[in-house]
N, C-alpha and C positions, 0 to 999 in steps of 0.2 A: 554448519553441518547439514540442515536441511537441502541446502541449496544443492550439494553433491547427490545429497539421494535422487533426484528427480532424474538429474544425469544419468548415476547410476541405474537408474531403471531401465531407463531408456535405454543403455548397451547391451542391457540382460536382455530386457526384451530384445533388440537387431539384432543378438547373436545366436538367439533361441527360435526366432519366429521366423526370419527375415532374411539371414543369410545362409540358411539352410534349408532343405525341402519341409515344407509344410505340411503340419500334421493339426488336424483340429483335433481340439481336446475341450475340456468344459470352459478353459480362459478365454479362450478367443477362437470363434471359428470360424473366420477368413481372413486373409492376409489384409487385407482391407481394416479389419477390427484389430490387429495388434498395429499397423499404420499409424491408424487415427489414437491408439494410445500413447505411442510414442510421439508424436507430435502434438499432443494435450500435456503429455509432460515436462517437454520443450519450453511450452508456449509459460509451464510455471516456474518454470526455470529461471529465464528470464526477466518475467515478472518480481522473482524474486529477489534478481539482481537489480531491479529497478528500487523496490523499495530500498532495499538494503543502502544503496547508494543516495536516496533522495532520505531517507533518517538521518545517515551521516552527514550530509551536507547541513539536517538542519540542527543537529547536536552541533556543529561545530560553529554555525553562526551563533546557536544561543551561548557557548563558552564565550564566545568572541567577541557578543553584546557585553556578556555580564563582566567581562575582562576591562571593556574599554568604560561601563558607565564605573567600575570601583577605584579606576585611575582619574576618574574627573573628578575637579574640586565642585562644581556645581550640580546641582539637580539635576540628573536626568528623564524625570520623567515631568509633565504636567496636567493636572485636573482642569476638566472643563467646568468652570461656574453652572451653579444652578439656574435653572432656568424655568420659572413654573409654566405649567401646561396653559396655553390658549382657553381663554371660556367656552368657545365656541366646541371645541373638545372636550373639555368638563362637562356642558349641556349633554352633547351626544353621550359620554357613559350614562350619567343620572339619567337618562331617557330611557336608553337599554341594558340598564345595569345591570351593567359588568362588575 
């Protein structure tokens, strides 16, 4: 629904400012200023259709993860072993303890 509105504004505005003679008033007082709105709106329009599209794509890979590791008979995931930290590292905190 958002995404419509930006549009929507956008044709309000071109058919109020743009495609008739110009009248300044307190919204915008040059053609130039209701321009540069309508293509700020545009420009979130778009954007909005980016995210919109780049969500869905990662909603449906994560269905699609979790779909494929609850059909496997084995583990899908693995822990990396512990690993204690370097002395030379432990020196350095104790030194400027952190």
């Amino acid at each position: 629904m958002t995404l419509l509105v930006f549009f929507a504004i956008t044709n309000t505005i071109k058919e109020k400012y743009i495609n008739q003679p110009f009248f300044a008033d307190a919204v915008f007082s040059t053609p130039a200023d209701a321009k540069h709105v309508i293509f700020n709106n545009q420009v979130d329009g778009v954007i909005i259709i980016f995210f919109m599209i780049t969500t869905t794509i990662i909603v449906l890979y994560g269905i699609r993860s979790i779909l494929l590791s609850l059909k496997s008979e084995q583990a899908t995931s693995t822990e990396v072993p512990y690993e204690p930290l370097p002395e030379v590292e432990l020196a350095r905190i104790k030194k400027e303890g952190i």
